[in-house]
N, C-alpha and C positions, 0 to 999 in steps of 0.2 A: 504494500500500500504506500501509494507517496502519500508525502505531509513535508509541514512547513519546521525544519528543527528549530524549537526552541529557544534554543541556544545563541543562531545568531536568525537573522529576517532574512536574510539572504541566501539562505541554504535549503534545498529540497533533500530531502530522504525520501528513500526508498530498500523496502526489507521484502528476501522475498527467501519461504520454507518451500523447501521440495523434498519430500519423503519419498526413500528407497525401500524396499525389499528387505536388504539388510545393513548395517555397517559395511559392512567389503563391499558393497555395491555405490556406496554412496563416498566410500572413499574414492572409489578407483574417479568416480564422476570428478570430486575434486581437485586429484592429480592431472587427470585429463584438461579441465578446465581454468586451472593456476595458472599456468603460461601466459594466458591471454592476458597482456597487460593492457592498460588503456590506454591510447596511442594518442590522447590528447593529456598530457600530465597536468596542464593547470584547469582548474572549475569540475573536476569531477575525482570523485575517489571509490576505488571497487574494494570490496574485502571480503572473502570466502573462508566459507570456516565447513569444519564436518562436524555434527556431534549425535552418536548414536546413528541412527537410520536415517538421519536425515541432511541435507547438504545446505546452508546456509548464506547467503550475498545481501550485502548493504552496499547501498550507495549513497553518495552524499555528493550532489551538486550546485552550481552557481544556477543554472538555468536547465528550464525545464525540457527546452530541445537537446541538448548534451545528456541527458539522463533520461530520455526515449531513445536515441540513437545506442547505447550504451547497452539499456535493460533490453532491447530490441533485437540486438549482435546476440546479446551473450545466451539468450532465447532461442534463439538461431543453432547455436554452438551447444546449446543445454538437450534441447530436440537431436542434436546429431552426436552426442554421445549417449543419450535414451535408446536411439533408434541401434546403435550399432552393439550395444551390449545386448538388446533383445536378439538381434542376430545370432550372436557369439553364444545366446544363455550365459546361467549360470555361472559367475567365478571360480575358480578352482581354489582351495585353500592350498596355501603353501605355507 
């Protein structure tokens, strides 16, 4: 959900949960998806976390079109590592 942070008037957040299957599934989701860093470094900041089954991204920007274009990509990029681990099934434990 975006919202206006508190903190300063000028800043939009944006939080978003995506429940996996398992821990190991929702790891692998955020190793796959770390890399992608934000390719405009000033007015928007991304942060991914894993905890438990579920995979985690806040964002926090200057404006509102920087942080559509952002949640938009990484939505994009969140679909095509969903799509490819159904392919693959199941994780192997190692």
């Amino acid at each position: 959900m975006a919202s206006r942070n508190s903190s300063s008037d000028a800043q939009l957040e944006f939080v978003l949960e995506v429940p996996f299957p398992s821990q190991r599934e929702a790891s692998i989701a955020l190793q796959a998806l770390s890399p992608d860093q934000e390719p405009r470094r000033r007015g928007i900041t991304k942060t991914l976390g894993a905890s438990a089954c579920t995979l985690s991204a806040k964002w926090t920007a200057d404006e509102a079109r920087i942080l559509r274009v952002s949640v938009g990509s990484f939505l994009d990029h969140l679909a095509l590592v969903i799509e490819t681990m159904d392919v693959f099934g199941q994780p192997v434990l190692q």
